[in-house]
N, C-alpha and C positions, 0 to 999 in steps of 0.2 A: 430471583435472578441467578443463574447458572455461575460459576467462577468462570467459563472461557466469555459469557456475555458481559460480566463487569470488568473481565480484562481487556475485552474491544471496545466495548466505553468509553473505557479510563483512557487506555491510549490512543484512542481518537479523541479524546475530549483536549488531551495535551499534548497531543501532535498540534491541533488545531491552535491552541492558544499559542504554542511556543513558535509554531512554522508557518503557519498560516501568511499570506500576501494576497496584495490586492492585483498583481498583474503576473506576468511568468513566460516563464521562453521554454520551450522544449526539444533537446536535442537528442534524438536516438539515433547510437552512432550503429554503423553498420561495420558490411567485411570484418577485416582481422579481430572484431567486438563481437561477431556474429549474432546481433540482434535483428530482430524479424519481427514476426505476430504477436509473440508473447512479451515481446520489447516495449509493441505501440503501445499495448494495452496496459501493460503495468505504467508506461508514462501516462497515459491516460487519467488510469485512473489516482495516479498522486494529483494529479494537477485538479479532478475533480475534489479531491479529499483538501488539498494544502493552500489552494487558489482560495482567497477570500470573496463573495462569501462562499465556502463549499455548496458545488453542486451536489445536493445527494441524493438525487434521483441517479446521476451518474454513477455514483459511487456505489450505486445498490445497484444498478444493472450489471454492474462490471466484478462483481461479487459472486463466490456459491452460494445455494442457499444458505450453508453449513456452514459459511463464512457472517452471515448478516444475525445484526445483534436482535433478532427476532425471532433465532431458529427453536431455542425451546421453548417459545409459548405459540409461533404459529407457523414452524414448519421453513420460518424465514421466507417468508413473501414480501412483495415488492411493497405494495402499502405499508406494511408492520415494517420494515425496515427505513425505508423514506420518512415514516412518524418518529420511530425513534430517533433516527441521525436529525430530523428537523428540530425537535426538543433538546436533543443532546447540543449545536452546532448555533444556537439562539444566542446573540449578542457577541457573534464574533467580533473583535476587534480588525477591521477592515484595512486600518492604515500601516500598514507592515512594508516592507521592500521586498521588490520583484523576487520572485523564483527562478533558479537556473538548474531544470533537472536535469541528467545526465542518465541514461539505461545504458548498460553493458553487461556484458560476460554471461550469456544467456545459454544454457546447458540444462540436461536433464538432471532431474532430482528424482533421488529414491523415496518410495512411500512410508511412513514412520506412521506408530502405534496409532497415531492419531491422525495423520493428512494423506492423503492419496500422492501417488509419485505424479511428478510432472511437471514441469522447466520452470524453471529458478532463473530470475533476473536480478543485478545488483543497480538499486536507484539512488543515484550522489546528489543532493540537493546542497543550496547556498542560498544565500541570500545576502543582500550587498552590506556590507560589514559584520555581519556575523561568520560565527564556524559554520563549517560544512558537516553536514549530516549526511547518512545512510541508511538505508532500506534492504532488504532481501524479500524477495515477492516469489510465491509458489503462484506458477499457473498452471490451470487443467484446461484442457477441450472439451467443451460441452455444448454438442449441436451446432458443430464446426464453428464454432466461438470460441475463444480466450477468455477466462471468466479468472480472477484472484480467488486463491485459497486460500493464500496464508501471506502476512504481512508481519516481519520482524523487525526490528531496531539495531543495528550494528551495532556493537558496544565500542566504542572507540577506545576502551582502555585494555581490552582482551582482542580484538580485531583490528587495533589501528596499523601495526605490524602487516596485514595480510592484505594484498592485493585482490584475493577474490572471496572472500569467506561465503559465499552464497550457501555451497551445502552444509557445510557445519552450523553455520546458523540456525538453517533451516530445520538441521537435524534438531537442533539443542533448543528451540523456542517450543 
């Protein structure tokens, strides 16, 4: 197993346990937010990845290949990616409080040693008594689609300060 495949594991395996809900509201704000295509689809795809039980067919469609925890042993195909997140995503804990996602500040991102450039959205999630958490999400166009590259974790103790850390993030993960 690759280090960038045991590091999409692990943090989808603990997204999942620690964020995960059984119901969810999704607001992608527009205008002065200027979120758009790469907005719907990054909320999309949290809501298929964080909504209990995750959908993960969704979540691998809405993925690069290069993104899906299958790519170095099959190129990252839709079955090998759907098998793995169905094994990894077994015995989710269902009973969680609703999700309240939020997409903003949607902007282009520069390409880095490792991911292709291309628009960075910043995703706020909640959930009803707990803290609020954050996402930075690279998306590319591919075959006039919006597809996730890349998914980071806001660090709330180096980022809580910053209203938009999208490209730094995205630089530094």
């Amino acid at each position: 197993m690759s280090p960038r495949h045991r590091r999409l594991v692990a943090a989808a395996v603990l997204a999942a346990a620690a964020l995960a809900g059984c119901s969810a509201s999704h607001t992608a704000r527009t205008a002065d937010h200027k979120v758009g295509g790469a907005g719907a689809t990054a909320g999309a795809y949290l809501h298929a990845w964080l909504d209990l039980p995750a959908d993960v067919r969704t979540m691998c469609e809405l993925q690069t290949p290069a993104m899906r925890p299958d790519y170095s042993t099959d190129g990252g195909s839709l079955a090998g990616c759907v098998a793995d997140y169905t094994a990894d995503f077994t015995g989710q804990d269902t009973h969680r409080p609703a999700l309240t996602l939020t997409v903003t500040d949607e902007q282009p991102v520069p390409a880095t040693a490792t991911e292709p450039a291309g628009t960075g959205v910043l995703a706020t999630g909640q959930r009803t008594a707990e803290q609020p958490f954050r996402y930075a999400l690279r998306l590319v166009q591919a075959g006039g689609s919006w597809l996730v590259a890349q998914v980071a974790e806001v660090d709330p103790d180096r980022y809580g300060h910053t209203g938009d850390p999208v490209a730094a993030v995205l630089e530094a993960s």
